[in-house]
ZANU-502137 format. One record per residue (C-alpha): y, x, z. Coordinates in steps of 0.1 Angstrom, whole numbers, padded with zeros to 4 digits. Each point is the difference from the previous one (the first is absolute). Example, Ala and Ser with C-alpha at 12.3 -4.5 7.8 and 13.67 -1.06 7.14 Angstrom:
BEGIN
+-------+-------+-------+
|     Y |     X |     Z |
+-------+-------+-------+
| -0045 |  0123 |  0078 |
|  0034 |  0014 | -0007 |
+-------+-------+-------+
END
This chain:
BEGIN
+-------+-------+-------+
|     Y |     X |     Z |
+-------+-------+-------+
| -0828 | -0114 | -0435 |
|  0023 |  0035 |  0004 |
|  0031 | -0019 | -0007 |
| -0008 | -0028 |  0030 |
| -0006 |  0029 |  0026 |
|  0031 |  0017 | -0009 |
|  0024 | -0030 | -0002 |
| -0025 | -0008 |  0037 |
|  0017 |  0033 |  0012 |
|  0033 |  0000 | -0012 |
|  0010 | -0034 |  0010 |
| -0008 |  0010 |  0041 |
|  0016 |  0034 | -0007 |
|  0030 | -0018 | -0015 |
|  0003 | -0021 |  0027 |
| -0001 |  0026 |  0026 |
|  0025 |  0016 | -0021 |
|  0022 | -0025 |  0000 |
| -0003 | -0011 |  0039 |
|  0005 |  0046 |  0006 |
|  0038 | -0005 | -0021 |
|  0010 | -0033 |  0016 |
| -0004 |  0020 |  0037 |
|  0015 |  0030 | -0015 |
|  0033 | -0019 | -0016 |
| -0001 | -0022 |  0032 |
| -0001 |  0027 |  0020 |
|  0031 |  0019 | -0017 |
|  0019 | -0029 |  0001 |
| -0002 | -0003 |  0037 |
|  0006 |  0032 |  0004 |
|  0031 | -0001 | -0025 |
|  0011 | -0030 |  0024 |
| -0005 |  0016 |  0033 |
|  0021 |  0033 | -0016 |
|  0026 | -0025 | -0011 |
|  0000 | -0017 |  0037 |
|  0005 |  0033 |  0015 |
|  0028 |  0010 | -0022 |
|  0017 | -0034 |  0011 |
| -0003 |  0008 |  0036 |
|  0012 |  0034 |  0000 |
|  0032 | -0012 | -0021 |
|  0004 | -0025 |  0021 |
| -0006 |  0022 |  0036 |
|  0023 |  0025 | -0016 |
|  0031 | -0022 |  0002 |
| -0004 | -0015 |  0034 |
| -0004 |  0034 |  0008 |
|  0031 |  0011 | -0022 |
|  0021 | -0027 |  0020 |
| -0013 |  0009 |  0037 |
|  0010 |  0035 | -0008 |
|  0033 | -0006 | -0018 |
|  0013 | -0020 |  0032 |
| -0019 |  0028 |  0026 |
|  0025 |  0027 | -0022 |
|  0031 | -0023 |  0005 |
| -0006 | -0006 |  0039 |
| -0009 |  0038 |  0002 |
|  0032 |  0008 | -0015 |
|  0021 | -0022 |  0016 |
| -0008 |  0021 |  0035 |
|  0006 |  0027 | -0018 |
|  0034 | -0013 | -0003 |
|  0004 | -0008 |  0033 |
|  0025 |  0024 |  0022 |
|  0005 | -0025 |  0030 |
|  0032 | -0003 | -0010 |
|  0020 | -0035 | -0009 |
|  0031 | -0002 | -0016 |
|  0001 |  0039 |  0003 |
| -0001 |  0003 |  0039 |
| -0032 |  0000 |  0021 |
| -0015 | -0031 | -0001 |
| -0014 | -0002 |  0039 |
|  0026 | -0003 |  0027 |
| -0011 | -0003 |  0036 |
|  0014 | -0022 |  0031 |
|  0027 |  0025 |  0005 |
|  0010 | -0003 | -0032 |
| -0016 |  0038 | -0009 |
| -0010 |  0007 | -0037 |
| -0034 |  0006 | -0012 |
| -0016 |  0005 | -0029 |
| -0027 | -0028 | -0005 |
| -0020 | -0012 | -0029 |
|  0014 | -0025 | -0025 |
| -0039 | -0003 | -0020 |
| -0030 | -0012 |  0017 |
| -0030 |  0023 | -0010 |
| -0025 | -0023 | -0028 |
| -0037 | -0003 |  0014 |
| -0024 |  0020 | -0023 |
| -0006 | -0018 | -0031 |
| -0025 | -0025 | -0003 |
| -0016 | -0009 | -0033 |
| -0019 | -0033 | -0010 |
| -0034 | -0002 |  0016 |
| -0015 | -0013 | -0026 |
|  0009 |  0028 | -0024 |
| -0032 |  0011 | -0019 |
|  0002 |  0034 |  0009 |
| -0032 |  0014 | -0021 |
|  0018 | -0009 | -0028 |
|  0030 |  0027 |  0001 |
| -0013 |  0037 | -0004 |
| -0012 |  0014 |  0033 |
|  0029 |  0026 |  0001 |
|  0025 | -0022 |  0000 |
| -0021 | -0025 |  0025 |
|  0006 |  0030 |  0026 |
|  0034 |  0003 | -0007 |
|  0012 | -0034 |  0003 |
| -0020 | -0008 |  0033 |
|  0009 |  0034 |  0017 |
|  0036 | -0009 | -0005 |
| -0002 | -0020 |  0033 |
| -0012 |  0026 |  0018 |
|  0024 |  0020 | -0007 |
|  0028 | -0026 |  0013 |
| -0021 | -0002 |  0034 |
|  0007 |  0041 |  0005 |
|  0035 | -0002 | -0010 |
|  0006 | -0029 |  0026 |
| -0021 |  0018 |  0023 |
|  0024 |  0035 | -0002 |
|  0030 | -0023 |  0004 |
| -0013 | -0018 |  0029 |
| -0006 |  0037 |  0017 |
|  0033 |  0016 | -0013 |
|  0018 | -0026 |  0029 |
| -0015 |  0023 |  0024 |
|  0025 |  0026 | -0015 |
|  0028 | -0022 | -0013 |
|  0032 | -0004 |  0024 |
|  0033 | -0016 | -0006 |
|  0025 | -0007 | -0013 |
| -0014 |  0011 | -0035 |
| -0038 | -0003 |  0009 |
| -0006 |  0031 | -0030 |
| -0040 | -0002 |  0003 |
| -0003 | -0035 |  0000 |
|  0020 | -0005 | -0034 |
| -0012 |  0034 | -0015 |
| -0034 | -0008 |  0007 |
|  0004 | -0037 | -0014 |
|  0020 |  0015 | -0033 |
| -0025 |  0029 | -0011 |
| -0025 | -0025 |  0008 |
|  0005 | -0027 | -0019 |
|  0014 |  0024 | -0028 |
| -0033 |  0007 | -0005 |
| -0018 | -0030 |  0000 |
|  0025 | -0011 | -0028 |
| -0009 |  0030 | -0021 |
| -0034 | -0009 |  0005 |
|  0002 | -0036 | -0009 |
|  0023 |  0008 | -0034 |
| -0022 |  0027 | -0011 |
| -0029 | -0020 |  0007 |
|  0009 | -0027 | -0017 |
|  0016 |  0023 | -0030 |
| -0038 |  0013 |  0000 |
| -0016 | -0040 |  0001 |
|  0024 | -0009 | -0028 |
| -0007 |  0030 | -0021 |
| -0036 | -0004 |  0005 |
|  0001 | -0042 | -0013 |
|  0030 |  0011 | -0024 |
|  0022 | -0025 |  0021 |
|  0039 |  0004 | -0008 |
|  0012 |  0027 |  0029 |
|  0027 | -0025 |  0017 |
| -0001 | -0012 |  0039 |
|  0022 | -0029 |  0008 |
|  0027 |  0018 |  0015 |
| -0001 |  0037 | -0008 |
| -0014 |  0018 | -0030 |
| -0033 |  0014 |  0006 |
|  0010 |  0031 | -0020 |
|  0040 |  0002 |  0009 |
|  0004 |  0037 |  0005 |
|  0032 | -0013 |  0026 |
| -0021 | -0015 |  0021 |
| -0031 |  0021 |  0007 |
|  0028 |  0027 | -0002 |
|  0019 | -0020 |  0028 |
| -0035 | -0003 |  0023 |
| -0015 |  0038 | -0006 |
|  0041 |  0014 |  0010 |
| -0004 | -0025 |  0032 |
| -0035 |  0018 |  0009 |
|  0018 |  0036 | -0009 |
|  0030 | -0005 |  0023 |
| -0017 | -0013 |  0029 |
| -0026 |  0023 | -0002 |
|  0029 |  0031 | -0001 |
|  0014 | -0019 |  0029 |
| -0025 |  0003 |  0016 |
| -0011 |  0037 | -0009 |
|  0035 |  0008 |  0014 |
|  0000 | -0016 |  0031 |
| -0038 |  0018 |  0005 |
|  0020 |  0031 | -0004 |
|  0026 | -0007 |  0022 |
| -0027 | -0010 |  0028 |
| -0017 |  0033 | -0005 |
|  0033 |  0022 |  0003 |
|  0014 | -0022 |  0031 |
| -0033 |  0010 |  0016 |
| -0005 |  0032 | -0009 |
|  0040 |  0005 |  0013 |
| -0013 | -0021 |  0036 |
| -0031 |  0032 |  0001 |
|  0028 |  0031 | -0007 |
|  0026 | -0020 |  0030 |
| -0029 | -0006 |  0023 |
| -0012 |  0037 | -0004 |
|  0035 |  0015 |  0002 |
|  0001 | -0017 |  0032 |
+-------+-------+-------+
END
């Protein structure tokens, strides 16, 4: 009599038992498949990412580069066959990644990095746009130091945010074109910013001392 209402309880409990690990295990293995998903996005955002920044660096740089020279001499000559410095490099467009990048898959850090990238290339087009207003010929200094330091930027940004992507997803450090971590060439782009911004401290300098000389004539007078 004891014996059929114990195995009467067990066999329910047992049942219940068994139903309680099949949701658990079921449970774990979707969430071991949804972990496994994410992983695969990420990896794969990560290097449409890599490649929209890799080619962003290459552009960036190639302004850089860009004197307005050709063949050595100015590369703009007008209808009266005057010489003017003119650019060789047409500026890239912000960089646009894939819309369909699942974003909430890469570490928000990183998320805010990649995307504020753009908005960064919007200001630096922006100062170049108003340095015309103060840019005169025939060597047009604002207009190509604002483009150079500029875009010297964004290409230190783009390599050492993709250095940072690829450290993070343990992705070989190696852009199509230049070395992510050649010492030459983010020596090349921070000596670029270094000398235009001396230039530029320089001719601040001379401004202030032609004006203050303009004050001491006007007051002698």
């Amino acid at each position: 009599m004891i014996q059929a209402i114990i195995s009467s309880l067990i066999a329910p409990a047992t049942g219940l038992l068994g139903v309680y690990l099949g949701g658990v295990i079921a449970t774990k293995r979707e969430e071991a498949a949804f972990i496994r998903q994410q992983k695969n996005n990420a990896e794969y955002a990560v290097i449409r990412i890599l490649c929209v920044l890799d080619e962003y660096a290459e552009k960036c740089t190639d302004v850089v580069c860009d004197d307005g020279t050709s063949c050595g001499r100015p590369a703009g000559r007008t209808s009266s066959g005057e010489e003017f410095y003119e650019p060789q490099v047409k500026c890239p467009e912000p960089p646009v990644f894939p819309s369909d990048i699942e974003w909430k898959s890469i570490p928000n850090n990183l998320t805010y990095k990649i995307l504020m990238l753009p908005v960064k290339a919007r200001d630096v087009n922006r100062d170049i746009l108003m340095s015309s207003e103060h840019s005169f010929p025939p060597r047009y200094e604002a207009i190509f130091d604002a483009r150079m330091e500029g875009y010297a930027k964004l290409a230190l940004s783009a390599l050492e945010l993709a250095k940072e992507i690829r450290g993070n997803f343990k992705y070989p450090q190696e852009s199509t074109r230049f070395n992510a971590l050649s010492d030459d060439h983010r020596a090349f782009l921070n000596n670029k910013v270094k000398e235009i911004q001396m230039r530029q401290g320089e001719s601040e300098v001379d401004r202030s001392d032609s004006a203050r000389n303009s004050e001491v004539q006007e007051t002698n007078q």
